[in-house]
C-alpha positions in Angstrom: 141.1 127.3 93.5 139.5 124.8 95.7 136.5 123.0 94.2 133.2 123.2 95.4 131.7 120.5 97.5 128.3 119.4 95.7 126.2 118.7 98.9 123.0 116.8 97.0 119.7 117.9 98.3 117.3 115.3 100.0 113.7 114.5 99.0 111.1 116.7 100.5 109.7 113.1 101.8 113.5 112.5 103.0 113.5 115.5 105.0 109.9 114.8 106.4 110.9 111.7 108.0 114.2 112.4 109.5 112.3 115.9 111.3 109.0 113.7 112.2 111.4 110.9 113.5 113.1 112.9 115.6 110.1 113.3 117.5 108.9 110.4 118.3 110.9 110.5 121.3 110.1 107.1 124.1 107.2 105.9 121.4 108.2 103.0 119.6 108.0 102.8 115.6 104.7 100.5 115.5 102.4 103.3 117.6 104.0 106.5 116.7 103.6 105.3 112.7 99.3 105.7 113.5 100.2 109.1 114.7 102.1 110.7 112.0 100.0 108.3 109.0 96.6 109.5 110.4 98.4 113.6 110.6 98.9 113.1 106.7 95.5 111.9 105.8 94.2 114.4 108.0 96.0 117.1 106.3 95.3 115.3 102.5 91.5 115.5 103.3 91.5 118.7 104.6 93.5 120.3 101.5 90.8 118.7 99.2 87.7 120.0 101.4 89.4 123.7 101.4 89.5 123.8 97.4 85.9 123.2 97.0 85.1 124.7 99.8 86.5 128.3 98.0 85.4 127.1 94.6 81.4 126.6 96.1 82.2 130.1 98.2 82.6 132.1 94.9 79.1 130.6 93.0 77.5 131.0 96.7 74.6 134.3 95.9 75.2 133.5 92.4 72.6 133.9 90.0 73.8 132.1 86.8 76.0 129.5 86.5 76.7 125.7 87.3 77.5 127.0 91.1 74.7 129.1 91.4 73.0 129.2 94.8 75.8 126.7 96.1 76.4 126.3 100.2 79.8 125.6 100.9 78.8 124.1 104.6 76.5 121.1 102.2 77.7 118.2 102.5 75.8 116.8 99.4 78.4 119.5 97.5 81.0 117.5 98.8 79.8 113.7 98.3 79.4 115.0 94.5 82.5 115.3 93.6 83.8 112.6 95.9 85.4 115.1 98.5 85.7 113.8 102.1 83.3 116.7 104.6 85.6 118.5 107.0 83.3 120.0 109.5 84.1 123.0 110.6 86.6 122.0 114.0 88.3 119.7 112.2 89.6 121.6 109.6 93.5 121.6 109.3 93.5 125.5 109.6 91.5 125.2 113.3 94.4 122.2 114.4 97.2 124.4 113.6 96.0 127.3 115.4 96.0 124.8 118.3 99.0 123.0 117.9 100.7 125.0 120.7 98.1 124.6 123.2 98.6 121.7 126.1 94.7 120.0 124.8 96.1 119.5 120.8 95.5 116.2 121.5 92.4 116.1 122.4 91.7 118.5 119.8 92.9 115.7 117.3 91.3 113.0 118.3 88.1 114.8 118.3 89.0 115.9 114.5 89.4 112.7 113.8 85.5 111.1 115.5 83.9 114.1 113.6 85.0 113.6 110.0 84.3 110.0 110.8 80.8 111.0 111.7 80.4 113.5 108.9 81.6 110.4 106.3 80.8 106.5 106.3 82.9 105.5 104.4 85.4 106.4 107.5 83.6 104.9 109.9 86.3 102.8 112.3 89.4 103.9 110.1 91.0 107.1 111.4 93.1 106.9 114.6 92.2 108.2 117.6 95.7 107.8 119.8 96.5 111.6 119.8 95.7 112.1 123.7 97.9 109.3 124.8 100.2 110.4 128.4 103.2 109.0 126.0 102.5 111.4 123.0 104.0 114.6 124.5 101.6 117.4 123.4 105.0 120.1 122.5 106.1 117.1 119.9 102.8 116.8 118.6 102.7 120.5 118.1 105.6 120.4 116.0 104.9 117.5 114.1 101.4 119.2 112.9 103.8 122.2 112.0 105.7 120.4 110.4 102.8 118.8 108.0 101.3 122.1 107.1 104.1 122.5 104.5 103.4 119.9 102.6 101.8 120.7 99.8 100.5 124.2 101.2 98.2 125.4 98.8 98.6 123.6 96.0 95.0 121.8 93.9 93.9 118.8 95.0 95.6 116.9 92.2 98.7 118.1 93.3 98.0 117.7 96.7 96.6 114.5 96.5 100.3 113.2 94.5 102.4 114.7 97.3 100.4 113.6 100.2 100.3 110.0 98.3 103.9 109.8 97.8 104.9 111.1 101.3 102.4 108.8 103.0 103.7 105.7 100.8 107.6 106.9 101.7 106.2 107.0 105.2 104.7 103.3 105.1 108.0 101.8 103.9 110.5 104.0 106.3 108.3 102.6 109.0 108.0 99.1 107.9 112.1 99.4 107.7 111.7 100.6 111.6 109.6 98.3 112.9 111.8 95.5 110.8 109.6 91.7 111.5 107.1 93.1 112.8 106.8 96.2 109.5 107.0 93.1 107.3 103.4 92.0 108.4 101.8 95.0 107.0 104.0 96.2 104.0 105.4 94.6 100.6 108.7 95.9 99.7 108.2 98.4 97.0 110.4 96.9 94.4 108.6 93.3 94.7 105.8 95.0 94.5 106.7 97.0 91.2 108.1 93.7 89.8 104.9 91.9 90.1 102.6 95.1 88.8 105.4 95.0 85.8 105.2 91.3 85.1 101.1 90.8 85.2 100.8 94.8 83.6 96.9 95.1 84.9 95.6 97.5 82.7 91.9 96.7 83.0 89.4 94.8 84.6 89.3 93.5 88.3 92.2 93.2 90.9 92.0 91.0 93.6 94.3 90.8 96.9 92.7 88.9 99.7 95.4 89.6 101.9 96.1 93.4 100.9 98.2 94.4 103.8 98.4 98.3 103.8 97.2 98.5 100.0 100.3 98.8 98.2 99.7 96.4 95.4 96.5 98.2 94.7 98.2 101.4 94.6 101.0 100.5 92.5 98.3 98.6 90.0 96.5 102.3 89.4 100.1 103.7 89.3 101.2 101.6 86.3 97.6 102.2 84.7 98.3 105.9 84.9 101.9 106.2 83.8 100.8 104.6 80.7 98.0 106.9 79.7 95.0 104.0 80.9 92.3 105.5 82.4 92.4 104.5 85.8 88.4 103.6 86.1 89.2 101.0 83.8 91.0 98.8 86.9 88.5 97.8 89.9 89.8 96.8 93.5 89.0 94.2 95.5 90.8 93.1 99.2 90.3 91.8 102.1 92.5 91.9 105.3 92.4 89.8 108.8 94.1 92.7 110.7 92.2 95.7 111.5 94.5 97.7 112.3 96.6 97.3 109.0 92.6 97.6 107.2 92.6 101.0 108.3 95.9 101.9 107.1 94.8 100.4 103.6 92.2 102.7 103.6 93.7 105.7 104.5 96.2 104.8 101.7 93.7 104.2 99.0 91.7 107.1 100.0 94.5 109.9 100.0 94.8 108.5 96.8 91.3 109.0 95.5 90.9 105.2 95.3 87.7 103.3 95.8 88.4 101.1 98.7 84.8 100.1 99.4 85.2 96.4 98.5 88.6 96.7 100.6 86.9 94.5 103.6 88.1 93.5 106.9 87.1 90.5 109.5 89.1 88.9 111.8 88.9 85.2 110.5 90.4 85.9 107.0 90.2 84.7 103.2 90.1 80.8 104.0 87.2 81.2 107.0 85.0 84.1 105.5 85.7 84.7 101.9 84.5 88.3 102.1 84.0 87.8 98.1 82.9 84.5 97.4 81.5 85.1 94.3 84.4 87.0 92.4 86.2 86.3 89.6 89.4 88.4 89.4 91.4 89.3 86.2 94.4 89.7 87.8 94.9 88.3 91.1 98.3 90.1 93.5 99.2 88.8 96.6 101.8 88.5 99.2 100.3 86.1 101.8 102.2 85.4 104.4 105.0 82.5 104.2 103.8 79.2 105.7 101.0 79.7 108.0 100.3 76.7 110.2 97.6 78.0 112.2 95.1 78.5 109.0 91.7 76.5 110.4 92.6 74.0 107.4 91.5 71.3 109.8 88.0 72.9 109.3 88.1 73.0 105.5 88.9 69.7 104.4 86.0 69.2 102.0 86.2 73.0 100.8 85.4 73.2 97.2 88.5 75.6 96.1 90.9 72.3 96.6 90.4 71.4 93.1 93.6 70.0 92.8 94.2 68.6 96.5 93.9 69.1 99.7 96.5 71.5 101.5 98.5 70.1 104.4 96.8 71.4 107.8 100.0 72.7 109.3 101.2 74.6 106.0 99.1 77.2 104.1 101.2 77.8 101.1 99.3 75.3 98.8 96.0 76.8 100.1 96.7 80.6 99.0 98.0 79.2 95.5 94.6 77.3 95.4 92.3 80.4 96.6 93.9 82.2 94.1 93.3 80.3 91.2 89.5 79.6 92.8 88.8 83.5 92.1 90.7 83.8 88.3 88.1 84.6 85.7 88.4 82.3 82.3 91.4 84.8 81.1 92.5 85.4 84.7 96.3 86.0 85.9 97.6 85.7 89.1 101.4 86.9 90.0 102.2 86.4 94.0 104.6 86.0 96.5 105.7 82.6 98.5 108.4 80.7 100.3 110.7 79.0 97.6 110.5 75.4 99.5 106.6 75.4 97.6 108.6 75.0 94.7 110.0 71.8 95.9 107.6 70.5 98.8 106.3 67.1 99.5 104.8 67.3 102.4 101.5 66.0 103.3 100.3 66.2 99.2 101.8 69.6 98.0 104.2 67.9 95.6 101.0 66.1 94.0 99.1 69.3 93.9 102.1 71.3 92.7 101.9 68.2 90.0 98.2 68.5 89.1 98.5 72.2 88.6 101.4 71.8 86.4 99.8 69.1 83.9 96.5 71.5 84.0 98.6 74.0 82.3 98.4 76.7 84.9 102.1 77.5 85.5 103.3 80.2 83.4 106.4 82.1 85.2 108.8 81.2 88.1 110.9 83.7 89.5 113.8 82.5 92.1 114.2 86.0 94.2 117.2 87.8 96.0 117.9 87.1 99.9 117.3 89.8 102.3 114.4 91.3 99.9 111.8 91.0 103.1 111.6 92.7 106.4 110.1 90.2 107.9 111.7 87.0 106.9 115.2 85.7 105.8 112.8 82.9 104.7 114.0 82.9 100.6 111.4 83.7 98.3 110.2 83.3 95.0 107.5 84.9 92.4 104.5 82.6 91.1 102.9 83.7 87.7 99.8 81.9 86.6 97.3 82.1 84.1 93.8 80.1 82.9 94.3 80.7 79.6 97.9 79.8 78.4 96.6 79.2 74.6 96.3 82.5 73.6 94.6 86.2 73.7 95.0 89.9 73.8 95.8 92.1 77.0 93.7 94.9 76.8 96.8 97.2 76.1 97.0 95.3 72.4 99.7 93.1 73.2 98.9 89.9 71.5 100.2 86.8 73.6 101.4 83.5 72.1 100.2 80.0 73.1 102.9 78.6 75.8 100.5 75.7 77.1 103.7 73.6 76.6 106.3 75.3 78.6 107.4 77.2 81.5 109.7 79.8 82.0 111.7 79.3 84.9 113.8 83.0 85.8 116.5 83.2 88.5 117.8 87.1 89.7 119.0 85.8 93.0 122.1 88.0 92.2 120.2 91.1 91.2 119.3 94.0 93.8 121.6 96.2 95.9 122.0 96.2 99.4 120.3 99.5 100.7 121.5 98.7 104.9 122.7 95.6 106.5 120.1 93.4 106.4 117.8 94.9 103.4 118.3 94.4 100.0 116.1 96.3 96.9 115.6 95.7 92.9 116.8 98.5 90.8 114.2 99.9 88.1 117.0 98.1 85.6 116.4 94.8 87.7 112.6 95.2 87.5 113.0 96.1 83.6 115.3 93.4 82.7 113.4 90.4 84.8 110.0 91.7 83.3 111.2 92.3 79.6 112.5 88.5 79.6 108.7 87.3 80.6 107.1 89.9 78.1 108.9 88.8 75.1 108.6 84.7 76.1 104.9 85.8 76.6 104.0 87.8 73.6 103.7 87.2 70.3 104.4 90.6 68.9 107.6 93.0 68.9 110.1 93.8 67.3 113.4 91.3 66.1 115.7 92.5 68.9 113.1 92.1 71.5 112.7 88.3 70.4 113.4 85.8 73.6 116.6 83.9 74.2 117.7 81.4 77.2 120.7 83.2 79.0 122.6 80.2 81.1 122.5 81.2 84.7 119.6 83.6 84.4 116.6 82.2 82.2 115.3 79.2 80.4 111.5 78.1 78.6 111.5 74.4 79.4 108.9 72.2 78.4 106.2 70.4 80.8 108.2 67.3 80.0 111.3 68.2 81.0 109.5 69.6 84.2 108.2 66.0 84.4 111.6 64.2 84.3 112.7 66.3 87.6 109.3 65.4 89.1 108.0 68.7 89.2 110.1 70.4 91.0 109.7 74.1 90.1 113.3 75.7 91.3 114.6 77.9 88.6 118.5 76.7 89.6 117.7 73.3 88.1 117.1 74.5 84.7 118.8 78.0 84.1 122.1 76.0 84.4 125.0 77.8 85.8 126.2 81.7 84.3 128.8 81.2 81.2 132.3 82.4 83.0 134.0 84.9 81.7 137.1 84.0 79.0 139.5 85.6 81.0 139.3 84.0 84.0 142.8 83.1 84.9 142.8 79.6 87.2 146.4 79.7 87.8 146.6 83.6 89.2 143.1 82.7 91.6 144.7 79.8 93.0 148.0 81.1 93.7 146.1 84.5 95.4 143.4 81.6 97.5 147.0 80.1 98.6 148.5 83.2 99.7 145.4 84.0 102.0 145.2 80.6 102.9 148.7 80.8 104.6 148.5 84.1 105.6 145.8 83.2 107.8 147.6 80.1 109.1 150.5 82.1 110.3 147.7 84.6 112.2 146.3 81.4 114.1 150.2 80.0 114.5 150.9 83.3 116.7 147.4 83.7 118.5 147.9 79.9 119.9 151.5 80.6 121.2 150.1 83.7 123.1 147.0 81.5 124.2 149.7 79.1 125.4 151.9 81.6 126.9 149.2 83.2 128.6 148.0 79.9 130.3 151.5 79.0 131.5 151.8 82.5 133.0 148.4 81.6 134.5 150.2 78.2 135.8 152.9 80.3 137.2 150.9 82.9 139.3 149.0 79.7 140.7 
């Protein structure tokens, strides 16, 4: 009998973007991802306004009860229970009656200006690029088709997971499209994961100030959640210099059911116009963009967040790491992303800030990362874990941390992650696990005997501030993890006889290709 082929079943979110991709048609990734992002908040909103809009229908004429006398068409009902106001011709119902007719876009972008009317909180997110001559009004059609199943009438709760995870699977597919360009507004999700994992922000406040599209927010309320926190114990704060990637922040917090009022947007940024001055974070996430020249530092000399030097003028890097710690409260941690040469820079000062940062104790965690983690950059990376108060404390899920004021632990999973296409690579939930478990049991004081920490050659090592001294503070885990131990059974003799054997295989191949190269010319002699 002949077996049965198992054909595996795609991900409702799989299916979603291979159907919505297909069209998209002559509109490139980086417009068309407005489109179908702006469709799934549209259709998130409306889902949530439609349950309490039956819910206040059935107490509406009621005499008793808490929804006695209610009016579904009040908005006040709404803002109550933190429900987004769908007027009435912008519900998703009214679009999807109209998604056949030639005006649907029209109809859309006026969907859109209404509910931004009816809710200012809104005010300047939503898109408005539905009537476009390049968005063909049949595909748009479809596409809002295509949406209405997602999700169809399930609660809010429900509806609000879904949407969330197909609008965050639609964020990183696009990011993939666009490739340099998709890198500017999205974090990898497994970087992200890895920092969330490492810094474990369970309560208090979270500070980006250069959030992107909001995914290190989302994955901090995320981690709170899937271990029973309660998820108005973490308070955001960002800011972001590009309005366009503001709005798709706040469309991603919001289909979420996160706060994004202090998510802020101006044009000049977190060095120019600090949009929170005053803050002082407990946990501080970031993935600011790898070595900015153009960052007005020739205006900010003097600047009071330079406690510990100056940054170069034509080179950022050392001015995010100094922002960052500028906003950490007394217990503050910071966990961010930056170029690996600020490990080992001299230019222009950084090695003696990198030097006065490491002698004030601030250094906690170094993390060398893969290649090819970033769509924007084959610019090699590494993570930067920081904290004010090395000595001791309690995170505020009980772990109990020890005093590591002496020593850093220097990490390197440059051969961890799998390749997921040619020029993308990803860290496995084991990858995340393993590289976070090695900083939580160097870090805490508590746990059990098995979980105790151990330098593994090639991978990690706790080295004191001395020995980070001797190699003049360079910060590069490779110095210090020493090279992996080999395996015993590594045969010398067999690998160089097979390296040989290649060797001269490959000689003979170039041997023939010259003699037809030099046949071929003399033939070309010969018909001259």
């Amino acid at each position: 009998m002949a077996k049965k082929k198992i054909v595996k079943e795609e991900s409702l979110e799989k299916q979603l973007w291979k159907s919505a991709d297909k069209l998209r048609k002559n509109i490139d990734a980086a417009e068309y991802k407005h489109v179908v992002l702006g469709l799934i908040f549209l259709k998130y909103i409306s889902d949530a306004f439609e349950e309490l809009y039956a819910t206040l229908k059935m107490g509406e004429g009621a005499s008793t009860g808490k929804l006695a006398g209610a009016d579904p068409e009040d908005k006040d009902e709404y803002k109550a229970e933190n429900v987004f106001f769908v007027p009435q011709d912008a519900r998703w119902k009214k679009l999807q009656a109209s998604a056949k007719q030639p005006t649907i876009g029209k109809t859309v972008d006026g969907a859109m200006d209404a509910i931004e009317k009816e809710n200012a909180s809104l005010k300047g997110v939503l898109p408005k690029v539905y009537a476009r001559q390049n968005l063909d009004p049949t595909s748009l059609g479809e596409l809002i088709d295509l949406i209405s199943n997602i999700a169809l009438g399930d609660a809010k709760s429900r509806s609000a997971d879904v949407l969330g995870h197909v609008f965050e699977y639609f964020l990183g597919e696009f990011a993939l499209a666009e490739g340099k360009k998709g890198g500017q507004f999205y974090t990898p999700r497994s970087v992200v994961e890895l920092l969330i994992e490492m810094l474990e922000p369970y309560k208090g406040r979270v500070l980006d100030p250069c959030c992107g599209s909001g995914g290190m927010f989302v994955q901090s309320e995320k981690f709170v959640a899937d271990h029973q926190g309660k998820i108005n114990d973490i308070s955001i704060y960002g800011q972001e210099s590009n309005q366009t990637t503001w709005r798709l922040a706040k469309m991603n917090l919001a289909i979420r059911g996160i706060d994004s009022s202090q998510v802020k947007w101006n044009n000049e940024g977190s060095f120019l116009n600090d949009a929170h001055k005053d803050l002082k974070a407990d946990y501080i996430i970031a993935n600011p963009p790898f070595n900015v020249s153009d960052w007005s530092g020739d205006l900010l000399r003097k600047d009071g967040r330079w406690q510990y030097g100056a940054p170069p003028t034509g080179n950022a890097n050392y001015a995010w790491i100094q922002h960052f710690i500028y906003h950490l409260a007394p217990s503050g941690q910071a966990g961010f992303v930056l170029a690996k040469g600020a490990l080992t820079s001299k230019t222009s000062g950084e090695g003696a800030i990198r030097k006065e940062m490491v002698e004030a104790g601030l250094v906690d965690c170094i993390v060398n990362l893969p290649a090819k983690l970033f769509l924007n950059t084959q610019i090699p990376a590494s993570l930067w874990f920081m904290s004010r108060n090395r000595r001791n404390g309690t995170l505020s899920n009980g772990s109990r941390l020890r005093n590591r004021t002496g020593e850093i632990l220097f990490i390197d999973a440059r051969n961890m992650g799998h390749l997921i296409n040619r020029r993308t690579r990803e860290l496995s939930e084991e990858d995340i696990q393993t590289i976070a478990g090695t900083y939580h049991n160097w870090r805490n004081l508590d746990g059990r005997a098995e979980n105790k920490y151990e330098d593994v050659k090639g991978f990690c090592n706790a080295v004191s501030i001395e020995r980070v001294k001797e190699l003049d503070y360079v910060l590069t885990p490779g110095r210090y993890v020493g090279l992996a131990v080999e395996e015993d059974d590594f045969d010398f003799s067999e690998r160089f006889t097979r390296l040989k054997a290649e060797f001269e295989a490959q000689l003979k191949e170039e041997v023939v290709l010259n003699k037809r190269i030099m046949e071929n010319l003399a033939k070309v002699k010969i018909d001259g």
